[in-house]
DSSP file (Angstrom, degrees, kcal/mol; ACC not computed):
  #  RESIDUE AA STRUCTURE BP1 BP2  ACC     N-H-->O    O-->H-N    N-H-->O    O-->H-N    TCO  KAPPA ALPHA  PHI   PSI    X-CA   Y-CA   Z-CA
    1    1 A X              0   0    0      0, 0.0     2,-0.0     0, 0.0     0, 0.0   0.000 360.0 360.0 360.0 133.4   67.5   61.9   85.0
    2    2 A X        -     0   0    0      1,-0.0     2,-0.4     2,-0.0     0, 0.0  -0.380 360.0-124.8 -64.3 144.0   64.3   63.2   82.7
    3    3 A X  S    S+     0   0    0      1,-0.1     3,-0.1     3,-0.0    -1,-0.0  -0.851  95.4  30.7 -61.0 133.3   62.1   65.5   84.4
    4    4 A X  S    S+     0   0    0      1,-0.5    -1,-0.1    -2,-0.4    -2,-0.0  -0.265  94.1 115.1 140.3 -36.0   58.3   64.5   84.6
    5    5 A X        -     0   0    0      1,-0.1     2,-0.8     0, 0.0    -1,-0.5  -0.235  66.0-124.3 -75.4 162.6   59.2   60.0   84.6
    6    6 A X        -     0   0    0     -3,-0.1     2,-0.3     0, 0.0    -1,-0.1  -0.794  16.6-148.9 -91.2  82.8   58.4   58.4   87.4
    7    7 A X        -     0   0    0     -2,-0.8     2,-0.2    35,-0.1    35,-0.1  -0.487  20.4-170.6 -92.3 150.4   61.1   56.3   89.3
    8    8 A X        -     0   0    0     -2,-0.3    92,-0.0    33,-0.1    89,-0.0  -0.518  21.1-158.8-114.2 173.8   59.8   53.3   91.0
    9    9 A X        -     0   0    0     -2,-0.2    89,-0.5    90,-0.2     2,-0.1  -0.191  17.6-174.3-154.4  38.2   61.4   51.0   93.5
   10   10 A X  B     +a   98   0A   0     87,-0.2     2,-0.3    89,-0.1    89,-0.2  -0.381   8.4 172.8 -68.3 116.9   59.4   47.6   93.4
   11   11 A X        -     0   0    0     87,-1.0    89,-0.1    -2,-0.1     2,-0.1  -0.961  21.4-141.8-118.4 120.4   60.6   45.2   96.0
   12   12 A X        -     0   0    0     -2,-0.3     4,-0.1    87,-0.1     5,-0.0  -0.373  46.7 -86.5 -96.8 167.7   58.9   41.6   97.0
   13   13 A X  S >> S+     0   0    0      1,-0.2     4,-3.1     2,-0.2     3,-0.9   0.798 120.9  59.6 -58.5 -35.4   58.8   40.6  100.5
   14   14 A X  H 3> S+     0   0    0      1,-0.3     4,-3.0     2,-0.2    -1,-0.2   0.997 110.5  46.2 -52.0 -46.9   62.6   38.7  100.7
   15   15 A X  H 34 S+     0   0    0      1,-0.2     4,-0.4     2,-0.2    -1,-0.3   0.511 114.7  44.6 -97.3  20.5   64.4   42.1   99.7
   16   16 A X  H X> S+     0   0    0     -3,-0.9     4,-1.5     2,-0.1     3,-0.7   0.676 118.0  46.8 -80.5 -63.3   62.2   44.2  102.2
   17   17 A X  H 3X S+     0   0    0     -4,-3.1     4,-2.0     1,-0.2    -2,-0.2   0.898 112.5  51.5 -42.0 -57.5   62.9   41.4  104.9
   18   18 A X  H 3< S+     0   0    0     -4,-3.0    -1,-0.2    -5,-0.3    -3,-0.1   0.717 107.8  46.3 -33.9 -43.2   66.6   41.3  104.1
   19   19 A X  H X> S+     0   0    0     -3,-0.7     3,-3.2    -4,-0.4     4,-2.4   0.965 109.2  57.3 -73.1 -47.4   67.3   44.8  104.3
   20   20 A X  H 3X S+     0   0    0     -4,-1.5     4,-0.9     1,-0.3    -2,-0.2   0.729 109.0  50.9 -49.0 -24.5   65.2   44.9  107.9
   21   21 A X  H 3< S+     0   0    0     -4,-2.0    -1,-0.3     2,-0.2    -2,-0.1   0.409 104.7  52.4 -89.9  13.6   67.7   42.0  109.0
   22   22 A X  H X> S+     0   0    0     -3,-3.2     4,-2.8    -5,-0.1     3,-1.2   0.830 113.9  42.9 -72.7 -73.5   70.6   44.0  108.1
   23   23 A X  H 3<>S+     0   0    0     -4,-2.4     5,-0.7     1,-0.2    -2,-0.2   0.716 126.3  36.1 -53.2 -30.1   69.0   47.0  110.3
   24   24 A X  T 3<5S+     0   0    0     -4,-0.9    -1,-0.2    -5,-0.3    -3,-0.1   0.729 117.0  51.3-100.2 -15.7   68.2   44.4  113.1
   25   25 A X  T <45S+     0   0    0     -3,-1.2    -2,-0.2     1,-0.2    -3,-0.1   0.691 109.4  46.7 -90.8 -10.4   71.2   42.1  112.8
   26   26 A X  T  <5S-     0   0    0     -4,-2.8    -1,-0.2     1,-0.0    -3,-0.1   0.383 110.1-124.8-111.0  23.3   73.8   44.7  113.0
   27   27 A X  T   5S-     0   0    0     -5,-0.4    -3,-0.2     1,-0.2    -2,-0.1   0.779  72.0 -45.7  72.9  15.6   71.9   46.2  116.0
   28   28 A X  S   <S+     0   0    0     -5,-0.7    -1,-0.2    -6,-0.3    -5,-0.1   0.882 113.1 107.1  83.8  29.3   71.6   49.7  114.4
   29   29 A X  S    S+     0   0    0     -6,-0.1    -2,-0.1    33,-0.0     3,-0.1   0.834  84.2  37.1 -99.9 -44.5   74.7   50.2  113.2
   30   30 A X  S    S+     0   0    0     -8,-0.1     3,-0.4     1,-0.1     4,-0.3  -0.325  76.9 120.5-120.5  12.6   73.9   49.7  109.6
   31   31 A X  S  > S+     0   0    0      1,-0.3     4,-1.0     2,-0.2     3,-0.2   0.669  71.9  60.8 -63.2 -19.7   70.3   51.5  109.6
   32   32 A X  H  > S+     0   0    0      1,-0.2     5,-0.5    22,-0.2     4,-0.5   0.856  89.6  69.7 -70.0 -39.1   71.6   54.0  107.0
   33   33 A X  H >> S+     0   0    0     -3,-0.4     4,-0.7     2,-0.2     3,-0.6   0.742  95.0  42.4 -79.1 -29.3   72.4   51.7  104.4
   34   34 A X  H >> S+     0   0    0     -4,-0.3     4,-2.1     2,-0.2     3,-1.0   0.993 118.8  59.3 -56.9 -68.1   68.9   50.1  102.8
   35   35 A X  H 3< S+     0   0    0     -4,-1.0     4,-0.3     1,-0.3    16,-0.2   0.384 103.6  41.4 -84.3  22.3   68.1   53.8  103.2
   36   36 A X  H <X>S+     0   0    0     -3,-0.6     4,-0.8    -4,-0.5     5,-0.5   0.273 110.9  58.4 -92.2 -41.1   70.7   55.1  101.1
   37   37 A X  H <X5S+     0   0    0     -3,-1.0     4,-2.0    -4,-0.7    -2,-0.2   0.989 109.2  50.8 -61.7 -37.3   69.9   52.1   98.6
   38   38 A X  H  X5S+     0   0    0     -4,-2.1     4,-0.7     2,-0.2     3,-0.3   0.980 110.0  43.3 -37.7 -78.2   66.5   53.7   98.6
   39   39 A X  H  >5S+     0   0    0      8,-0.3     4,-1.1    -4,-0.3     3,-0.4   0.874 114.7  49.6 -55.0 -53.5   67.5   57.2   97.9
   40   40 A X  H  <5S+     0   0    0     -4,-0.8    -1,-0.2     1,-0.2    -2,-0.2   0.956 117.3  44.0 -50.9 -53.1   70.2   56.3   95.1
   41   41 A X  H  <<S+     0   0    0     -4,-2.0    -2,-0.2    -5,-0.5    -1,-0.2   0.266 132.3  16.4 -84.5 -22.8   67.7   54.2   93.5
   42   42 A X  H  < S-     0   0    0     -4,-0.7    -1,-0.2    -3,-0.4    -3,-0.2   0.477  82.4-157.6-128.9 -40.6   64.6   56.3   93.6
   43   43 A X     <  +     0   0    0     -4,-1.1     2,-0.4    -5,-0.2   -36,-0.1   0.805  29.7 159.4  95.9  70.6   66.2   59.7   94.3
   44   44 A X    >   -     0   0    0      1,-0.1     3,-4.2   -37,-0.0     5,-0.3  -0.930  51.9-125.5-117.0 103.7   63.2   61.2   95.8
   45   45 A X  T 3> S+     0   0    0     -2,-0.4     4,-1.3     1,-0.3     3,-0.5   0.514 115.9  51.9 -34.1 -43.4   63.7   64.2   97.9
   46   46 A X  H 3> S+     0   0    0      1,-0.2     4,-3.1     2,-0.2     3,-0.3   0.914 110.3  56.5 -58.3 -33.0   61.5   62.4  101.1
   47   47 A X  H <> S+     0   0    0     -3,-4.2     4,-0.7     1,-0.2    -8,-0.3   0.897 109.3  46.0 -69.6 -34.9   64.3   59.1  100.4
   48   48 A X  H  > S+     0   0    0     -3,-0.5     4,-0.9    -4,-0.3    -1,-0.2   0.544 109.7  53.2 -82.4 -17.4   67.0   61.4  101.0
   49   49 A X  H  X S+     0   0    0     -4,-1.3     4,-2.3    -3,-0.3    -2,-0.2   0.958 108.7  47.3 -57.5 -80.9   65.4   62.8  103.9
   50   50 A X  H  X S+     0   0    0     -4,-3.1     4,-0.8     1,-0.2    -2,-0.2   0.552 112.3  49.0 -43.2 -21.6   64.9   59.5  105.5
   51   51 A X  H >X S+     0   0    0     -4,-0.7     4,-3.1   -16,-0.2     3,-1.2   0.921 112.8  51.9 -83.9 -54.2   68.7   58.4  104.9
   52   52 A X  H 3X S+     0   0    0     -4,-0.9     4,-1.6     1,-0.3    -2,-0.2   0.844 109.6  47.9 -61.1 -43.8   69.8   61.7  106.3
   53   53 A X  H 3X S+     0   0    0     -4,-2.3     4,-0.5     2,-0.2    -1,-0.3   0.810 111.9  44.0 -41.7 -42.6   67.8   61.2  109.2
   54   54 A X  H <X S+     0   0    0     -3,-1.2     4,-2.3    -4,-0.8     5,-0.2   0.806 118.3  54.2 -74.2 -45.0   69.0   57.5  110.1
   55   55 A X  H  X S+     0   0    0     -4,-3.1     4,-1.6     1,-0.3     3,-0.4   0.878 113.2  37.0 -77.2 -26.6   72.7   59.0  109.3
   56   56 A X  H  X S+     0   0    0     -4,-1.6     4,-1.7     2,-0.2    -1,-0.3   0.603 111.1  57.8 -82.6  -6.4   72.6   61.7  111.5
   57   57 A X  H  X S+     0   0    0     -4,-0.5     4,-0.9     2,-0.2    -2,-0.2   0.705 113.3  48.9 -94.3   0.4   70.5   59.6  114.3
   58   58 A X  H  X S+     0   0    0     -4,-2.3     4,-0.9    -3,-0.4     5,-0.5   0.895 110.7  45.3 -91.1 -41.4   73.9   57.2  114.0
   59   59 A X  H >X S+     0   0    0     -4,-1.6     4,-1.1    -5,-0.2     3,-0.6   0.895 115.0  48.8 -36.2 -55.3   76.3   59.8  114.3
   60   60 A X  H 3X S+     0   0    0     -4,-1.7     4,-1.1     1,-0.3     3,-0.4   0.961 119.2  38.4 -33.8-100.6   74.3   61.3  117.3
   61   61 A X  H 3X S+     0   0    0     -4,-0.9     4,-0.6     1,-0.2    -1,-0.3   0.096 103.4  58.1 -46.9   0.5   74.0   57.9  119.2
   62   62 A X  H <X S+     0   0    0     -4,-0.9     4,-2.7    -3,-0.6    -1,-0.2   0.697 111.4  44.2-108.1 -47.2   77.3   55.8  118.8
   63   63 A X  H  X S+     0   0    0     -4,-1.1     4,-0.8    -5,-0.5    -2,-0.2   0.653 116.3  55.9 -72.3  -5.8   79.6   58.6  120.5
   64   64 A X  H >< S+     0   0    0     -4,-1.1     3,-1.1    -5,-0.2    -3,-0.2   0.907 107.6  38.4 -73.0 -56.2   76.7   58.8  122.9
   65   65 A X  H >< S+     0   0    0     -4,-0.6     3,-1.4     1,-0.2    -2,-0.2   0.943 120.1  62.9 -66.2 -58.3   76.5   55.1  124.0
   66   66 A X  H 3< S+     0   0    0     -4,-2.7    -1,-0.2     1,-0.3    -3,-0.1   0.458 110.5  29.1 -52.6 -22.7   80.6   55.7  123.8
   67   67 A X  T << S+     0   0    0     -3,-1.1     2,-0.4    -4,-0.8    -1,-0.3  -0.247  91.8 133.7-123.5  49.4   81.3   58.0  126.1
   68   68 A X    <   -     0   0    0     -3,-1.4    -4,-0.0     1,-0.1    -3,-0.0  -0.705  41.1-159.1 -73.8 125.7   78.1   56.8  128.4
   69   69 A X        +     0   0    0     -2,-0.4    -1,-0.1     4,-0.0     2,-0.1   0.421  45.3 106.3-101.6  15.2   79.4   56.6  131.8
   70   70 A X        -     0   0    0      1,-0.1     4,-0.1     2,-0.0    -2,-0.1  -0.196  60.7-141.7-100.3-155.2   77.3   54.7  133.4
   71   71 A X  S    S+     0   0    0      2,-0.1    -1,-0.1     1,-0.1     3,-0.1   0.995 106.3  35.6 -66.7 -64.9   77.3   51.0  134.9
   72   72 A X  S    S-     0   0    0      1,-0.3    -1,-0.1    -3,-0.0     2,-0.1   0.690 109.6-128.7 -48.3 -47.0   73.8   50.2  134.1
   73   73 A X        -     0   0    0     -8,-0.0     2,-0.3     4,-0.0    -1,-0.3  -0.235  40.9 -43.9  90.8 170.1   73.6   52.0  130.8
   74   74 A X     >  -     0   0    0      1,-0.1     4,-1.2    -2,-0.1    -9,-0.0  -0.694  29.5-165.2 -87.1 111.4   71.1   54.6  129.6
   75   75 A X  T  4 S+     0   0    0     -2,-0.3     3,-0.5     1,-0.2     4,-0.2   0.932  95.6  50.9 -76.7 -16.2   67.5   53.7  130.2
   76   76 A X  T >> S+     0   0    0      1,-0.2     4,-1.3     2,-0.2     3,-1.1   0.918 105.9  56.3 -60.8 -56.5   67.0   56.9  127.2
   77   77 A X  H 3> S+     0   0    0      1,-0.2     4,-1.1     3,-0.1    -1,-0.2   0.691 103.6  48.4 -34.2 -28.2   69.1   55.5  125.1
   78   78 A X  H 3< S+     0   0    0     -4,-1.2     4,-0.5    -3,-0.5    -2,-0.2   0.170 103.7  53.3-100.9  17.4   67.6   52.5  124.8
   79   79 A X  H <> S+     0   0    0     -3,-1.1     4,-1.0    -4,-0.2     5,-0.3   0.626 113.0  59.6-111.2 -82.7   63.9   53.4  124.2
   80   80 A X  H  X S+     0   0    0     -4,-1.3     4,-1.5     1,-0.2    -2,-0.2   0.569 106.0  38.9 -39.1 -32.5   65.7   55.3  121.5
   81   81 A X  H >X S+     0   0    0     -4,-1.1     4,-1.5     2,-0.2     3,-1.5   0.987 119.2  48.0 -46.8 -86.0   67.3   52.5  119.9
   82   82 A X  H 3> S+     0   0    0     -4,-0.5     4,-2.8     1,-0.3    -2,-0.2   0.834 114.8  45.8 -55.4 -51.9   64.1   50.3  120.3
   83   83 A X  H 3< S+     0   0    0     -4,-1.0     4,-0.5     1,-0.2    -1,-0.3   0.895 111.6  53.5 -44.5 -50.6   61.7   53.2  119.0
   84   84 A X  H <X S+     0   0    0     -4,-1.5     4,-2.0    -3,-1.5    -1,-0.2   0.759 106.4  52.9 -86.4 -24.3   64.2   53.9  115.9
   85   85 A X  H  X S+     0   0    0     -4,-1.5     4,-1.2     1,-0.2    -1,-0.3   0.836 109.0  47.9 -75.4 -30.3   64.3   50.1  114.8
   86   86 A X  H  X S+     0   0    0     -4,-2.8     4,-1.6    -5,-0.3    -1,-0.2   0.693 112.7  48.8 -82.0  -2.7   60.6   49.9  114.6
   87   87 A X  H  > S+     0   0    0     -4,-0.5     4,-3.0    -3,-0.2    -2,-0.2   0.918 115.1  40.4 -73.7 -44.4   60.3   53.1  112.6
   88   88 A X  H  X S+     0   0    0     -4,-2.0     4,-2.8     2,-0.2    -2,-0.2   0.834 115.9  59.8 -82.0 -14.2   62.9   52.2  110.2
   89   89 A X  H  X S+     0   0    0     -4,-1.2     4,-0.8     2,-0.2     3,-0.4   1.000 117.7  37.0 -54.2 -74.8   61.0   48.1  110.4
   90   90 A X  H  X>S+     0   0    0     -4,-1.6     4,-2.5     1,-0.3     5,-0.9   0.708 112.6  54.9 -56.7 -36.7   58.2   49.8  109.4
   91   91 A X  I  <>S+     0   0    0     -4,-3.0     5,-2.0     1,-0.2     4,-0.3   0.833 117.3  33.1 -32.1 -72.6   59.7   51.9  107.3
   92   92 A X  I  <5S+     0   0    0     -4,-2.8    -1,-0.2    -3,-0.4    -2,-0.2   0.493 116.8  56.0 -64.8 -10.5   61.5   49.3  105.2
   93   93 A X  I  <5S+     0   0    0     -4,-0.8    -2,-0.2    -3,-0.3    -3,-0.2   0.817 131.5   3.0-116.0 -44.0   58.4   46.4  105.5
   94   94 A X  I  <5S+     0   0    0     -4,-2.5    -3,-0.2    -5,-0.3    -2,-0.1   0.756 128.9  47.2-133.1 -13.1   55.6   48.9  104.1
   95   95 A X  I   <S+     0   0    0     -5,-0.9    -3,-0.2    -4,-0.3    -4,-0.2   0.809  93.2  50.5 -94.7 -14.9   56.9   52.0  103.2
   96   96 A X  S   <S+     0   0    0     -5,-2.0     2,-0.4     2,-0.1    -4,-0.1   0.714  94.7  69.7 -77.1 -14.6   59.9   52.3  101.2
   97   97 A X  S    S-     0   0    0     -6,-0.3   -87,-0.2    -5,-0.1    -1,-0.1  -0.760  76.5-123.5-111.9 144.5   59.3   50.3   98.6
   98   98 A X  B     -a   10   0A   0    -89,-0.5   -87,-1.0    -2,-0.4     2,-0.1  -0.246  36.7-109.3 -67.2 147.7   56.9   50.5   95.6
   99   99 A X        -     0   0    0    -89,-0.2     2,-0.5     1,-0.1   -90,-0.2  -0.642  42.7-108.9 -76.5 147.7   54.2   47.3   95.0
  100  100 A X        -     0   0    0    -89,-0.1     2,-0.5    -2,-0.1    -1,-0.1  -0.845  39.1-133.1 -99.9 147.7   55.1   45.9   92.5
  101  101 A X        -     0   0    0     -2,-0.5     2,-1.0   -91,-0.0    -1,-0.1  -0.741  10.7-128.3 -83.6  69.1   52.6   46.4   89.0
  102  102 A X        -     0   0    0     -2,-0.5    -2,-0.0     1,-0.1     0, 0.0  -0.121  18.2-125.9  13.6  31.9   51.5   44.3   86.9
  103  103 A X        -     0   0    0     -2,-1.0    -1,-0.1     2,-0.0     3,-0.1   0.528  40.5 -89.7 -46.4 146.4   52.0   44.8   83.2
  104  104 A X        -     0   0    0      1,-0.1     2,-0.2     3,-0.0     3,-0.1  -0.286  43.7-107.7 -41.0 145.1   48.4   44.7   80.5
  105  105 A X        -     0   0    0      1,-0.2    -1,-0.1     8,-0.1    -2,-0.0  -0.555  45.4 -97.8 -53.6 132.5   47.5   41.5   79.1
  106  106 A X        -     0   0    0     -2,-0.2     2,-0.4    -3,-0.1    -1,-0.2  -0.096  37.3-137.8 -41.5 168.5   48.3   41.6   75.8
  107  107 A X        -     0   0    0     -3,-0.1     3,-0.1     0, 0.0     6,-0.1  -0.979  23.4-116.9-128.5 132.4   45.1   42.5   73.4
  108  108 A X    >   -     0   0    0     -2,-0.4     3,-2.4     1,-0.1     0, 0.0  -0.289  47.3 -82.2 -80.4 160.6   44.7   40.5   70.1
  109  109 A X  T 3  S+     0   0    0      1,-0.3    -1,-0.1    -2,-0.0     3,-0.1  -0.229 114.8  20.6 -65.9 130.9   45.0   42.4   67.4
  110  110 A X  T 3  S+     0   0    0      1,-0.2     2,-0.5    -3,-0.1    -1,-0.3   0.549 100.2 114.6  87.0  10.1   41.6   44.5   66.1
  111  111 A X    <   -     0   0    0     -3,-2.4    -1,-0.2    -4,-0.0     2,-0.1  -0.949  69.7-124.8-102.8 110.4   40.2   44.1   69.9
  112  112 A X        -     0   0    0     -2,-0.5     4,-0.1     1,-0.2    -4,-0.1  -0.229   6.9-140.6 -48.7 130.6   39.6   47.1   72.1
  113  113 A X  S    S+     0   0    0     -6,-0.1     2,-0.2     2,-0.1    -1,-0.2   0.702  87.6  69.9 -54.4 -14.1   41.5   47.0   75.8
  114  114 A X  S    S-     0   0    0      1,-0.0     2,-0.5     0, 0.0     0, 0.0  -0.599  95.1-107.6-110.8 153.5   38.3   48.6   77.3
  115  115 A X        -     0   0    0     -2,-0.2     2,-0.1     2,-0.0    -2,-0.1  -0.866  26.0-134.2 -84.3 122.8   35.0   46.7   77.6
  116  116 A X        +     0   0    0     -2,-0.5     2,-0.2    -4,-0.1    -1,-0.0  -0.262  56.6  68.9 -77.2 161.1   32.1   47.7   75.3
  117  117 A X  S    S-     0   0    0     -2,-0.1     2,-1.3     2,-0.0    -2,-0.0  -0.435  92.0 -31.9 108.5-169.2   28.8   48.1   77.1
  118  118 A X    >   -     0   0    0     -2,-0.2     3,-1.6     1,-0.2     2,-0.8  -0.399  54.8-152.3 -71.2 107.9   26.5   49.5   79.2
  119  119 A X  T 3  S+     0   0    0     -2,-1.3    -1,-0.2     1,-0.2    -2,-0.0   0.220  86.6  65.6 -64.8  22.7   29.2   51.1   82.2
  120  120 A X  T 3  S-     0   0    0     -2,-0.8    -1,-0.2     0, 0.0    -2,-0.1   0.281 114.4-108.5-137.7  15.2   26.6   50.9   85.2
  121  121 A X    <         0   0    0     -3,-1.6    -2,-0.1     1,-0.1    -3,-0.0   0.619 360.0 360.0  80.4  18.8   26.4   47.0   85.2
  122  122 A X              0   0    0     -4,-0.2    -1,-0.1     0, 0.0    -3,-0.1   0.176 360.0 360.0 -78.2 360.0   23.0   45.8   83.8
């Protein structure tokens, strides 16, 4: 990896929706993984944050709900679960991924890219 470049991640709406129905469809099981895809892909300390977070909050929570002993269940677990799928919803739907950028119109040849004139719109 260069120093200095800039890695980008540009995603349209299907593959942000797709990974959020991975994260909703496997109940939280699987939250880690878009944000591993992230981190490889972009490898920007805050994406490696955010995977490490999601991976330690499934370690944490699945031998909790497992050795849960009650009937009912845990009404604390389960604000925690709900809370941590709309971060990582949000997470995935407007923040991990870059908009994607347009490339210039070409310019025909012997024409400046910039517009000549008076800059304050008279």
């Amino acid at each position: 990896m260069t120093t200095g470049t800039e890695r980008r991640l540009p995603g349209g709406w299907i593959q942000r929706v797709a990974w959020t129905a991975l994260v909703w469809g496997s109940l939280g099981l699987l939250i880690w993984v878009p944000f591993l895809y992230v981190a490889i892909r972009r490898g920007l300390a805050s994406d490696w944050v955010a995977f490490a977070a999601f991976a330690l909050y499934e370690c944490i929570t699945l031998p909790w709900a497992l050795t849960s002993t009650e009937e009912d269940g845990d009404a604390f677990m389960g604000v925690a679960v709900v809370v941590t799928l709309l971060v990582a919803t949000w997470l995935l739907l407007l923040a991990a991924f870059d908009k994607k950028v347009r490339p210039m119109q070409p310019v025909a040849y012997g024409q400046s890219p910039y517009q000549q004139g008076y800059p304050y719109g008279r």
